[in-house]
C-alpha positions as CSV (number, residue, x, y, z in Angstrom):
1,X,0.0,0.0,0.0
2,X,1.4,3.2,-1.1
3,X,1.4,5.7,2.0
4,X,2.5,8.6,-0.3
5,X,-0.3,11.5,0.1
6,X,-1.5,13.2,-3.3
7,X,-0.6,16.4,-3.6
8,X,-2.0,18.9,-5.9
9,X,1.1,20.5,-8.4
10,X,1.6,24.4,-7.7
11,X,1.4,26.9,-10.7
12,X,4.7,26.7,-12.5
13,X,5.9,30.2,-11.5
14,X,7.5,30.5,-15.3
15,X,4.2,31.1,-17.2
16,X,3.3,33.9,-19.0
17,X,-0.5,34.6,-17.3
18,X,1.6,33.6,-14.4
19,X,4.0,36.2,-14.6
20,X,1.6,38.8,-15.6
21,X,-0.1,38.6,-12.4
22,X,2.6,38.9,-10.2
23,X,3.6,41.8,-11.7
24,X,0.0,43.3,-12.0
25,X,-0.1,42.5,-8.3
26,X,3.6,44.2,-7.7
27,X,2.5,47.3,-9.2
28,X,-0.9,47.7,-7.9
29,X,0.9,47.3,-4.5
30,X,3.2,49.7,-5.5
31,X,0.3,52.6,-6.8
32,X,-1.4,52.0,-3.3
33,X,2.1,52.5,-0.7
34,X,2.7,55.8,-3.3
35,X,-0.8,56.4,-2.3
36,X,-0.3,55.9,1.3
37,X,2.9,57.6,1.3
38,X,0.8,60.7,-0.2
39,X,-2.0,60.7,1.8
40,X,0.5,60.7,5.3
41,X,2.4,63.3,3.3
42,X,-0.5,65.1,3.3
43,X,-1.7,64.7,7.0
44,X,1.8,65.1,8.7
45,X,1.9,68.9,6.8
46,X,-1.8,69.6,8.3
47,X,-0.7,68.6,11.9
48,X,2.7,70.5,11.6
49,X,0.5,73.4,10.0
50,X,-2.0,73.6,12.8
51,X,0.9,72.7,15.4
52,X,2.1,76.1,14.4
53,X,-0.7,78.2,14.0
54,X,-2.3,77.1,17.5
55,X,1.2,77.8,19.3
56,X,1.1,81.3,16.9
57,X,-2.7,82.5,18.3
58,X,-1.8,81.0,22.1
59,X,1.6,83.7,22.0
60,X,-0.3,86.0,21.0
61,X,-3.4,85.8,23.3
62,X,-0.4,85.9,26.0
63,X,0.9,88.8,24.6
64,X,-2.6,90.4,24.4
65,X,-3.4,89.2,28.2
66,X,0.2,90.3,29.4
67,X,0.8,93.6,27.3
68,X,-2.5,94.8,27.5
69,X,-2.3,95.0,23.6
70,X,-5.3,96.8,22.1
71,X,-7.9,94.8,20.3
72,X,-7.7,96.0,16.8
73,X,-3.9,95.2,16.9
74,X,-4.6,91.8,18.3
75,X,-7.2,91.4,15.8
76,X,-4.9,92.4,13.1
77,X,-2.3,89.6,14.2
78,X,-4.5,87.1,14.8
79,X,-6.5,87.7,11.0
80,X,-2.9,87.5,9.6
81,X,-1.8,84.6,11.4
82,X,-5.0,82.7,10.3
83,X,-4.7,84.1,6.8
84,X,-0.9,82.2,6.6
85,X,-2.4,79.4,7.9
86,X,-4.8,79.0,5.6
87,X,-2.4,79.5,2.6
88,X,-0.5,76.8,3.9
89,X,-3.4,74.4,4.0
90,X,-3.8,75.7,0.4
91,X,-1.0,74.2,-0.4
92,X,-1.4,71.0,1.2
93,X,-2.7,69.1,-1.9
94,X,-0.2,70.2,-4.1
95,X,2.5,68.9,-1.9
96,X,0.4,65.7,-1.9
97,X,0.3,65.6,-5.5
98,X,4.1,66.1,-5.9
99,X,4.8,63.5,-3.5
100,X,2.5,60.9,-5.2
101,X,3.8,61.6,-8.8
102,X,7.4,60.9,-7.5
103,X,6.8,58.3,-5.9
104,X,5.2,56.7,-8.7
105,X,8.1,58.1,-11.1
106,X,10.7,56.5,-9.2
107,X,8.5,53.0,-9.4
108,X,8.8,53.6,-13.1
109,X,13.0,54.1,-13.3
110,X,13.1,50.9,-11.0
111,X,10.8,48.8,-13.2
112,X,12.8,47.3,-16.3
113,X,12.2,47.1,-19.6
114,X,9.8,44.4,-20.3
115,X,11.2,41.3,-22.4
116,X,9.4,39.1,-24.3
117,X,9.9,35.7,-23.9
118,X,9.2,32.7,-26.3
119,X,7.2,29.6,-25.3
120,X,8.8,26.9,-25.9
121,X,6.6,23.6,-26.8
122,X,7.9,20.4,-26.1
């Protein structure tokens, strides 16, 4: 009696539809970490945006308690610090966009030139 336990051949790794799938796979996993990468891009500005602006108006509402600065002038600074902190958000998406194409650029310098290979039929 044979004890041996039938076991079911994997793909052969070598062929063509085989191929094509791993690499459809690679670079669909490649497009979503550029993604990723963008997006976190994206976030880390907003937090290091807001970290600044909210340490900007909480100086200046020091100053304004301390000083005794008058209201028009601390309304002045505080429209002005707002104002740049909205410009930066502006910006935001475009630095998101950057970061995303260059990513995906450098996927494309690293990927090489595809070769065409010939079945062979035994």
């Amino acid at each position: 009696m044979d004890s041996t336990i039938p076991t079911e051949k994997a793909p052969d790794a070598s062929t063509p539809g085989t191929r094509e799938l791993r690499d459809l796979t690679v670079e669909a996993a490649r497009v979503q970490l550029a993604a990723m990468t963008s997006v976190v891009k994206f976030w880390a500005g907003w937090a290091q945006s807001a970290e600044k602006y909210t340490q900007a108006l909480s100086d200046e509402l020091a100053r304004v308690d301390e000083e005794g600065t008058k209201s028009d002038t601390a309304i002045s600074r505080l429209s002005d610090l707002t104002r740049e902190y909205l410009r930066e958000l502006g910006k935001l998406p475009g630095i998101a966009a950057e970061q995303f194409s260059g990513e995906i650029e450098k996927l494309s310098k690293r990927k090489a030139p595809r070769q065409r290979v010939a079945n062979i039929k035994n």
